[in-house]
DSSP file (Angstrom, degrees, kcal/mol; ACC not computed):
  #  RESIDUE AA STRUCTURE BP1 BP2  ACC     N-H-->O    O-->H-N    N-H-->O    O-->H-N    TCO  KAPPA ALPHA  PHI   PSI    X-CA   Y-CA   Z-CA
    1    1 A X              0   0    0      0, 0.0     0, 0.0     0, 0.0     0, 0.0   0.000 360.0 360.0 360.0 137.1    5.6  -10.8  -14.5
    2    2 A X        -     0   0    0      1,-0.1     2,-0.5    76,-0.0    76,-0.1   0.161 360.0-130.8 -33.5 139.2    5.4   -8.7  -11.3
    3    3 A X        -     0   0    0     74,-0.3    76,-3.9    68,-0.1     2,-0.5  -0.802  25.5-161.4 -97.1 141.5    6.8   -5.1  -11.1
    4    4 A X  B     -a   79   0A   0     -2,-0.5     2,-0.2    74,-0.2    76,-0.1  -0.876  29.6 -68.0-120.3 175.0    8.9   -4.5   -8.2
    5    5 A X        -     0   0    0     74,-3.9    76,-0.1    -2,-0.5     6,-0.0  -0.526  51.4-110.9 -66.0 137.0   10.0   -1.4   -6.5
    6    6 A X        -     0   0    0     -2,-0.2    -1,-0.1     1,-0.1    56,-0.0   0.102  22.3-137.1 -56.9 150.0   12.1    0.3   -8.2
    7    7 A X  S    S+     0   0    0      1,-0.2     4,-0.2    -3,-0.1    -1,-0.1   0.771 107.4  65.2 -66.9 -26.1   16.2    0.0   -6.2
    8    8 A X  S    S+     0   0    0      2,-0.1    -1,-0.2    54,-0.1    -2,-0.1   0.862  90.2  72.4 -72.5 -28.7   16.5    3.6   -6.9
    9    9 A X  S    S-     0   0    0      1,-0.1     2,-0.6    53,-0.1    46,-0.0  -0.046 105.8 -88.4 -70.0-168.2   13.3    4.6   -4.3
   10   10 A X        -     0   0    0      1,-0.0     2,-1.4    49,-0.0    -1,-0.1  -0.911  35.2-141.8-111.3 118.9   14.1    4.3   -0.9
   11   11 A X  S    S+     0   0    0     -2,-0.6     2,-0.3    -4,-0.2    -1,-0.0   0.230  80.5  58.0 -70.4  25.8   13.4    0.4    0.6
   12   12 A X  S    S-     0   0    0     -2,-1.4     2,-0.2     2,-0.0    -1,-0.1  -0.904  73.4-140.7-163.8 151.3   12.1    1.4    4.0
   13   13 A X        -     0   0    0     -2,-0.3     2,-0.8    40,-0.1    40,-0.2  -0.472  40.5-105.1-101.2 160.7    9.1    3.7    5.1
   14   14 A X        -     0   0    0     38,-3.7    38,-0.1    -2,-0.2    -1,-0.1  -0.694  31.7-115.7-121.6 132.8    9.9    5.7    7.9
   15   15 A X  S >  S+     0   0    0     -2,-0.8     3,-2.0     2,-0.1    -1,-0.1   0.480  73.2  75.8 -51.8 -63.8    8.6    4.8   11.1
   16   16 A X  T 3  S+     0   0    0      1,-0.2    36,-0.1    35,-0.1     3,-0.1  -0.125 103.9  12.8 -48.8 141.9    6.2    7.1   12.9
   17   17 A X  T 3  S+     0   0    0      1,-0.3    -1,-0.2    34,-0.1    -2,-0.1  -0.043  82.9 140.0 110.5 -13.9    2.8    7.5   12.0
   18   18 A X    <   -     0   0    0     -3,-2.0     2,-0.3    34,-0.1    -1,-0.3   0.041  35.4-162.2 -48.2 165.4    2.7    4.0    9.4
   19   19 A X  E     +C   50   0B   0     31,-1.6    31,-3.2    -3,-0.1     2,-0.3  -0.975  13.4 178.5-159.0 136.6   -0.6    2.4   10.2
   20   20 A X  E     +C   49   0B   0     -2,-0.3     2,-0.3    29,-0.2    29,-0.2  -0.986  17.0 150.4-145.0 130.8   -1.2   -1.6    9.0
   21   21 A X  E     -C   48   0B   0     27,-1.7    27,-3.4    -2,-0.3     2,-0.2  -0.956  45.6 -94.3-154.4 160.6   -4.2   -3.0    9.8
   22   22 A X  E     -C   47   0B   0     -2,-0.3    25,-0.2    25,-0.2     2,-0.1  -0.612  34.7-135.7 -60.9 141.6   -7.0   -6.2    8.1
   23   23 A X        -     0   0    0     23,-0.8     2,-0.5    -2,-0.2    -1,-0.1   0.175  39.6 -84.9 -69.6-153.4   -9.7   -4.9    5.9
   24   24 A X        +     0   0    0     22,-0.1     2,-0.3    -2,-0.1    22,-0.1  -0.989  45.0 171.4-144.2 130.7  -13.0   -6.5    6.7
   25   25 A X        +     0   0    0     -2,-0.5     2,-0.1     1,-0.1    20,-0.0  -0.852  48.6 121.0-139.0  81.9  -13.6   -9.9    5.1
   26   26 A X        -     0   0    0     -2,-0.3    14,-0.2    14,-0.3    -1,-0.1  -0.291  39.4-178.0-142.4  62.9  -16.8  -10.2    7.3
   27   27 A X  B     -F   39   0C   0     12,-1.0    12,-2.1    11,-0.1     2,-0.4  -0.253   6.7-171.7 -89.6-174.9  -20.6  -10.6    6.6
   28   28 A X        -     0   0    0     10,-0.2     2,-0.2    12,-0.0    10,-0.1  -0.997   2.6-174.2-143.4 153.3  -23.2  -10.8    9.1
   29   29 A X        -     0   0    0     -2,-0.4     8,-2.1     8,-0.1    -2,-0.0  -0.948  26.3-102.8-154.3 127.3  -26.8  -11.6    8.5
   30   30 A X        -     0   0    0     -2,-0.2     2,-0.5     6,-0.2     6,-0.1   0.007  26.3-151.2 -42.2 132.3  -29.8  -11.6   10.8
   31   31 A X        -     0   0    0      3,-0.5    -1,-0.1     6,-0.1     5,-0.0  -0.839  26.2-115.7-122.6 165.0  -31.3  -14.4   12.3
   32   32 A X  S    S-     0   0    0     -2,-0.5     2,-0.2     1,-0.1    -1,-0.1   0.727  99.3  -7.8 -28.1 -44.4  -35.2  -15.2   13.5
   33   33 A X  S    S+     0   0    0      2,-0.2    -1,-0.1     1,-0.1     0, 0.0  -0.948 115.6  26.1-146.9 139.1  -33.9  -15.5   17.4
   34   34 A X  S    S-     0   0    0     -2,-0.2    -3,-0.5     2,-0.0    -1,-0.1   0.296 101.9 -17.5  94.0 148.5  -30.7  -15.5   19.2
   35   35 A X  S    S-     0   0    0      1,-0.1     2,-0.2    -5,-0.1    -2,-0.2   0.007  74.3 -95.1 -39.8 166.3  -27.3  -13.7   17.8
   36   36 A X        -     0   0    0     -6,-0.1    -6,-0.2     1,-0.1    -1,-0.1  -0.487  40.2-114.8-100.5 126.8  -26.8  -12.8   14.5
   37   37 A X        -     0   0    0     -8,-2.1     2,-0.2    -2,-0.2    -6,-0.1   0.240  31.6-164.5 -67.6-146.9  -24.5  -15.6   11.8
   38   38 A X        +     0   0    0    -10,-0.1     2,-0.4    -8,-0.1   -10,-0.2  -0.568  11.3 178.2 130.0 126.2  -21.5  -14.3   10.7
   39   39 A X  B     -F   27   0C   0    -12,-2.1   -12,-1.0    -2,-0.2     2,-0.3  -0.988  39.2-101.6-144.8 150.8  -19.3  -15.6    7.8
   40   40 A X        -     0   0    0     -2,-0.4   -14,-0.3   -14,-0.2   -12,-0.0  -0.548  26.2-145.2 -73.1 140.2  -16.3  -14.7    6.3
   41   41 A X  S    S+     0   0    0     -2,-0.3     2,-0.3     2,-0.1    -1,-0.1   0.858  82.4  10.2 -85.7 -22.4  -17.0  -12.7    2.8
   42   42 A X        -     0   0    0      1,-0.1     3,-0.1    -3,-0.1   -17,-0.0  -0.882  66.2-127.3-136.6 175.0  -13.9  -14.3    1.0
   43   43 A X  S    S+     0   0    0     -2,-0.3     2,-0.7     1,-0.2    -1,-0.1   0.606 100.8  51.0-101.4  -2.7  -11.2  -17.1    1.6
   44   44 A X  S    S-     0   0    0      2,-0.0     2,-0.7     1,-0.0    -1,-0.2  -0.895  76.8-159.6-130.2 146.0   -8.2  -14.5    1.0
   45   45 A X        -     0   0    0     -2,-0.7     2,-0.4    -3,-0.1   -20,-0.0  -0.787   6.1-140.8-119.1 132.5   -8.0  -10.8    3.0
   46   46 A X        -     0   0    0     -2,-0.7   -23,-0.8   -22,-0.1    72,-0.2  -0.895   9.9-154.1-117.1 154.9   -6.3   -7.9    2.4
   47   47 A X  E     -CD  22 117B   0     70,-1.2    70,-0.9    -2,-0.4     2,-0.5  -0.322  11.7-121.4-113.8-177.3   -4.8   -6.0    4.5
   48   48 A X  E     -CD  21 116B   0    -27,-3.4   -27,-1.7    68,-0.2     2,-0.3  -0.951  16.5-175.7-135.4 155.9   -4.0   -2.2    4.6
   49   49 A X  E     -CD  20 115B   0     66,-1.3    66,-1.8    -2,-0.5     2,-0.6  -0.956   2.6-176.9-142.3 144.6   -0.9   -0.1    4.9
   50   50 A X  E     +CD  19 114B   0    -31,-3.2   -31,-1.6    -2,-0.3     2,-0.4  -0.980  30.4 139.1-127.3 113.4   -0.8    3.6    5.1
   51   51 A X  E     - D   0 113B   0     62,-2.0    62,-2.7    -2,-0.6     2,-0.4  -0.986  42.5-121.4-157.2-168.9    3.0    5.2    5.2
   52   52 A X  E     - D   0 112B   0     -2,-0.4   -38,-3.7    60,-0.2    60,-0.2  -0.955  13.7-176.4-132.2 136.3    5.8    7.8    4.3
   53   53 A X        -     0   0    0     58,-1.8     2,-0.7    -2,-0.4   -40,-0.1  -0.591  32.1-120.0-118.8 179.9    9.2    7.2    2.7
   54   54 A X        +     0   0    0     -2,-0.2     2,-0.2    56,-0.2    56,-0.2  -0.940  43.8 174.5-122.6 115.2   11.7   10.6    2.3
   55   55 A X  B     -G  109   0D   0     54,-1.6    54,-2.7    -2,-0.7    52,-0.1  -0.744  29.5-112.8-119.6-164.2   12.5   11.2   -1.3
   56   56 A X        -     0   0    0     52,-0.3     4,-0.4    -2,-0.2    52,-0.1   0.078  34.9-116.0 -57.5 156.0   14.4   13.7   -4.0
   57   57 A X  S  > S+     0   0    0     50,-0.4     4,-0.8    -2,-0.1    51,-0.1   0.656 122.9  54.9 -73.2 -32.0   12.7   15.5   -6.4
   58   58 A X  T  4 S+     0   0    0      1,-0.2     4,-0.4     2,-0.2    -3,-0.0   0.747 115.1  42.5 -97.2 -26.7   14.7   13.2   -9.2
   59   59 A X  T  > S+     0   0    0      2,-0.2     4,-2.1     3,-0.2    -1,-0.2   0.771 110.7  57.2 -92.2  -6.1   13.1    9.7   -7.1
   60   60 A X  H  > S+     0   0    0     -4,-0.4     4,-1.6     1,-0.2    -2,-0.2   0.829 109.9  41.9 -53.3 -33.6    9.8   11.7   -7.0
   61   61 A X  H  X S+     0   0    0     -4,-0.8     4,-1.3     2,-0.2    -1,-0.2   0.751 114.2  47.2 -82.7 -42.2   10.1   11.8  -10.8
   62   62 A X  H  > S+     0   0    0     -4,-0.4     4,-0.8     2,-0.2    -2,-0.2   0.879 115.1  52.6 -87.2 -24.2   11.3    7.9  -11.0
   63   63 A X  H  X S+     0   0    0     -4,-2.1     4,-2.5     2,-0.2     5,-0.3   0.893 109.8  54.3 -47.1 -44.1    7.9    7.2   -8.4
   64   64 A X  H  X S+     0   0    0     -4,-1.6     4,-3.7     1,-0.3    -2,-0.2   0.921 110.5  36.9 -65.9 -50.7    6.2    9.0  -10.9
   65   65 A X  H  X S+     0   0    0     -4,-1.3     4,-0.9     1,-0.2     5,-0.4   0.445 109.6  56.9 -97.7  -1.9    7.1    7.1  -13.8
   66   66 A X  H  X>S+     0   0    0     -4,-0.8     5,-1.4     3,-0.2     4,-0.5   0.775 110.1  53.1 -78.8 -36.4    7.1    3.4  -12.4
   67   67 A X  H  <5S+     0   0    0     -4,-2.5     7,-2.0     2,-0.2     6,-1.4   0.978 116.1  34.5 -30.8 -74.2    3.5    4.3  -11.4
   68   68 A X  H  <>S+     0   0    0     -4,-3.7     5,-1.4    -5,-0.3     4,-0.5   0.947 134.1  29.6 -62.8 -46.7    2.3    5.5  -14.9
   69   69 A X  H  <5S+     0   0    0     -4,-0.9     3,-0.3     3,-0.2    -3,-0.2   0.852 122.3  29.6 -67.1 -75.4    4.5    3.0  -16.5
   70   70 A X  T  <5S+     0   0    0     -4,-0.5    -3,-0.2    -5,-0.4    -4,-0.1   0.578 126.6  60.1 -85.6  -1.6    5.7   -0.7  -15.0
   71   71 A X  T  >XS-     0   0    0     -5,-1.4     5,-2.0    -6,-0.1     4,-0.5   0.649 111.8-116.9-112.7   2.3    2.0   -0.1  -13.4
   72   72 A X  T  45S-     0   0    0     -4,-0.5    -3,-0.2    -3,-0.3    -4,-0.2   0.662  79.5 -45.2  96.6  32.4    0.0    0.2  -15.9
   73   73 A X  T  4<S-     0   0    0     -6,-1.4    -5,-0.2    -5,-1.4    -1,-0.2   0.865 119.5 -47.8  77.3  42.4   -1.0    3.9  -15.1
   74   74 A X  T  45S+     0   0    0     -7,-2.0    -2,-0.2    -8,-0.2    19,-0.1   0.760 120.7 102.3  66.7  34.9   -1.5    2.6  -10.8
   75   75 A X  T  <5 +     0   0    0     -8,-0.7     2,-0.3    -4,-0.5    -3,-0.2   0.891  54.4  84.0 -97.8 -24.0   -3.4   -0.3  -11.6
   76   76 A X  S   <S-     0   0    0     -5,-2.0    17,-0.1    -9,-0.2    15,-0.1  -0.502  73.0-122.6 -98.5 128.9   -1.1   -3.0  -11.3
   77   77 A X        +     0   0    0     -2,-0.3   -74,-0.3    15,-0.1     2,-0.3  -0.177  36.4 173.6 -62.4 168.9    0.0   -5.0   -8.4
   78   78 A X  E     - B   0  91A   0     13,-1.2    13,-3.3   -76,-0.1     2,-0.4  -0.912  31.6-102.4-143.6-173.1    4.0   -5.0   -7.6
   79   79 A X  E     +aB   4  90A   0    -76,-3.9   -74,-3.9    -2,-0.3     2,-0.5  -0.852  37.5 170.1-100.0 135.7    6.5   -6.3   -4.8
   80   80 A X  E     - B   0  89A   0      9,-4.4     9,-2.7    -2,-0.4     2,-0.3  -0.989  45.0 -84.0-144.5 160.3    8.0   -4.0   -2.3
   81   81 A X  E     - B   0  88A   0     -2,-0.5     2,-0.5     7,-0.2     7,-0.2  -0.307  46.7-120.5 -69.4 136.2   10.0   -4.9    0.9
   82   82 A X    >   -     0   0    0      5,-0.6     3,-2.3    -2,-0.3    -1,-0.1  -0.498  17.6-119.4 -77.0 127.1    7.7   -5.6    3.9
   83   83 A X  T 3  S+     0   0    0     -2,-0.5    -1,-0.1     1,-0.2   -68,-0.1   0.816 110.1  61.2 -19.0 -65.0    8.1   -3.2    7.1
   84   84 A X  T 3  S-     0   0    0      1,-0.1    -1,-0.2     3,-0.1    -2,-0.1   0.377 117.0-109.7 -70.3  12.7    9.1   -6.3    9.4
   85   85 A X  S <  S+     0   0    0     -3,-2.3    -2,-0.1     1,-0.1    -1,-0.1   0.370  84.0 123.6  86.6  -2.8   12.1   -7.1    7.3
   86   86 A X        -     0   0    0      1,-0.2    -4,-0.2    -5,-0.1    -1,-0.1   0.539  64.2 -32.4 -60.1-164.3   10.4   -9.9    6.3
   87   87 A X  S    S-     0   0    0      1,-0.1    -5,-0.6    -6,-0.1    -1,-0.2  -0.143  78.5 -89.6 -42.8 159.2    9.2  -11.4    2.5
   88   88 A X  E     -B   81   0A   0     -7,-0.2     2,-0.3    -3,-0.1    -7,-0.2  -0.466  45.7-104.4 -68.3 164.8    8.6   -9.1    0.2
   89   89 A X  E     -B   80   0A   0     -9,-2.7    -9,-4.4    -2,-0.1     2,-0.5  -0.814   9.8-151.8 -23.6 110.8    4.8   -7.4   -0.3
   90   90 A X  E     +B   79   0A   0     -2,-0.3    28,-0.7    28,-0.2     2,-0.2  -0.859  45.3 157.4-114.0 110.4    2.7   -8.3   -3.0
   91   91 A X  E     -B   78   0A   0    -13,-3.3   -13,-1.2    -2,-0.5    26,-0.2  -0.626  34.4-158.2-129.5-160.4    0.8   -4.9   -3.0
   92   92 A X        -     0   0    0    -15,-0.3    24,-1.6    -2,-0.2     2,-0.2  -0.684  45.8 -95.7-177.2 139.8   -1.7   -2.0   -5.5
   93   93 A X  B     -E  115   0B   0     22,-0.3    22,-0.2    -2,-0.2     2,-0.2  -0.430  53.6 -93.9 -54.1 126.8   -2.0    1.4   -4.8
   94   94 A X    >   -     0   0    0     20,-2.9     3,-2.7    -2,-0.2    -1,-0.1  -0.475  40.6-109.0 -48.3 121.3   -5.1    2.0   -2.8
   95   95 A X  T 3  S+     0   0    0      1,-0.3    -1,-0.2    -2,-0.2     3,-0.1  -0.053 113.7  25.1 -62.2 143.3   -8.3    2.9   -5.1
   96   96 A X  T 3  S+     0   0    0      1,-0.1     2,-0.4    -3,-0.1    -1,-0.3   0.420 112.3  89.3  88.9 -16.5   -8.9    6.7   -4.2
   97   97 A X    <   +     0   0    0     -3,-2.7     2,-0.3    17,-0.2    -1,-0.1  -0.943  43.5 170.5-132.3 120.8   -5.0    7.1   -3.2
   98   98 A X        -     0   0    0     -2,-0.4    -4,-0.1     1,-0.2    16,-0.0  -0.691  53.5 -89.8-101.7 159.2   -2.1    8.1   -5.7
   99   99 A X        -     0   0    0     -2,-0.3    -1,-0.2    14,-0.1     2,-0.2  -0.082  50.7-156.9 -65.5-164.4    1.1    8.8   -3.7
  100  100 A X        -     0   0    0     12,-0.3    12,-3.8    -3,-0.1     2,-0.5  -0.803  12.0-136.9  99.1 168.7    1.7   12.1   -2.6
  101  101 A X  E     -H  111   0D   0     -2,-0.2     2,-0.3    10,-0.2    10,-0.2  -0.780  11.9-178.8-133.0 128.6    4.3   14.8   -1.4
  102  102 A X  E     -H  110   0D   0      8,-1.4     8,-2.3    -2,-0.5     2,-0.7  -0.779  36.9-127.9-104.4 162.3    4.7   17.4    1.3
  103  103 A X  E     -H  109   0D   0     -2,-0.3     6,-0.3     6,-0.3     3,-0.1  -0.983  16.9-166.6-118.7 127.3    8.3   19.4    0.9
  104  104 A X        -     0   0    0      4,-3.7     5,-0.2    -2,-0.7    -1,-0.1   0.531  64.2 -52.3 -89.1 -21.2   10.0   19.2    4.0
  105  105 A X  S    S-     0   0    0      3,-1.2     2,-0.6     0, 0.0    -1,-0.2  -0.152 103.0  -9.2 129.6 130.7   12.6   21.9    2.9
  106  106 A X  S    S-     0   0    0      1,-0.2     3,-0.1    -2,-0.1    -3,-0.0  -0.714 129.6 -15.9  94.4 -97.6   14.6   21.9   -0.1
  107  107 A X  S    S+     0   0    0     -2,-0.6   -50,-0.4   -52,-0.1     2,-0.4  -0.241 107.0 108.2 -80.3  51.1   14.8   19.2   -2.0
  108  108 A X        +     0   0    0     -3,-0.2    -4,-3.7   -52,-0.1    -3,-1.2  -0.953  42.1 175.2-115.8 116.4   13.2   16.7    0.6
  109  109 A X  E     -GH  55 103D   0    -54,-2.7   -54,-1.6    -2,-0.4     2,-0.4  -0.758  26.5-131.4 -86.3 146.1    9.8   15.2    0.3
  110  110 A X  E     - H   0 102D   0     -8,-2.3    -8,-1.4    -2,-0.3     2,-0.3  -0.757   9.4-168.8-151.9 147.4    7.4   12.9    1.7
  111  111 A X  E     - H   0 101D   0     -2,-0.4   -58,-1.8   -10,-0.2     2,-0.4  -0.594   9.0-167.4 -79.5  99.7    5.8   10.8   -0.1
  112  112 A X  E     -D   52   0B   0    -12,-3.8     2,-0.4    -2,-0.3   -12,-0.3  -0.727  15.6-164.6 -97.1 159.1    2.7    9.1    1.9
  113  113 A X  E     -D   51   0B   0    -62,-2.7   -62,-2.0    -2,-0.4     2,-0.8  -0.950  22.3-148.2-137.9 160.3    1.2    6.2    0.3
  114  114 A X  E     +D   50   0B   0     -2,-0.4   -20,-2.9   -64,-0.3     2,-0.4  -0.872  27.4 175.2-136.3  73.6   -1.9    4.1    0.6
  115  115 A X  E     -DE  49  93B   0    -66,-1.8   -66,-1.3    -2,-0.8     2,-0.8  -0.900  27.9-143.2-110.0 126.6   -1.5    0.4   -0.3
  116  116 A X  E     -D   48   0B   0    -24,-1.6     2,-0.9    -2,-0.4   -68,-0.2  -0.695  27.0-132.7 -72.9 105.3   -3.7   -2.6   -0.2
  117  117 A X  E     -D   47   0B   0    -70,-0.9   -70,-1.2    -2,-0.8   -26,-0.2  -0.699  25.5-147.9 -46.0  63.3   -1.7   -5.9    0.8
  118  118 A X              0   0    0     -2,-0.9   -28,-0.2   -28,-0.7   -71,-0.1   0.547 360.0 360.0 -68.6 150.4   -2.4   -8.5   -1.4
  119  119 A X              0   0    0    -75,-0.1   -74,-0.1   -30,-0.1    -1,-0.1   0.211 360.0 360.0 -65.9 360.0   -2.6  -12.1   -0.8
């Protein structure tokens, strides 16, 4: 079964600076004369989502432990609510990207995150 996000995190990333974009499902391969073939490299594309939520120290600490935990140590896909209010997001923590936290003052973070959009 899917993980979702946890209710305790906060269900919406907050707005400036998010970035959502296609990955590149694209090859291209020379040919003798005349443009260059093109095909698409798979039949399903992920996309990518870059953004910042505001937490706690105490949901930094519940981030922390769905990660290691209902994710299989950040391997594992889950559901989280999609930006446009839409269906949920069938996402995975970006390879190369773990969350991380700037302190805004106090005990206020944010948390940017790195996620691959799943299919």
């Amino acid at each position: 079964m899917t993980a979702a996000w946890p209710g305790t995190l906060p269900q919406r990333f907050l707005i400036p600076g998010n970035s959502e974009s296609l990955d590149e499902n694209r090859i291209a391969s020379q040919t003798d004369t005349g443009p260059g073939k093109r095909r698409p490299r798979s039949s399903m594309e992920i996309g990518s989502f870059t953004g910042t939520m505001r937490m706690s120290g105490a949901q930094w600490a519940i981030l922390l432990a769905f990660g290691k935990t209902d994710l299989g140590k950040w391997v594992l896909p889950f559901t989280i609510p999609a930006t446009d209010g839409g269906a949920d997001w069938l996402v995975r923590f970006a390879m190369g990207s773990k969350p991380r936290r700037v302190n805004i003052g106090g005990d206020r973070w944010n948390v940017s995150m790195a996620l691959e959009i799943l299919p």
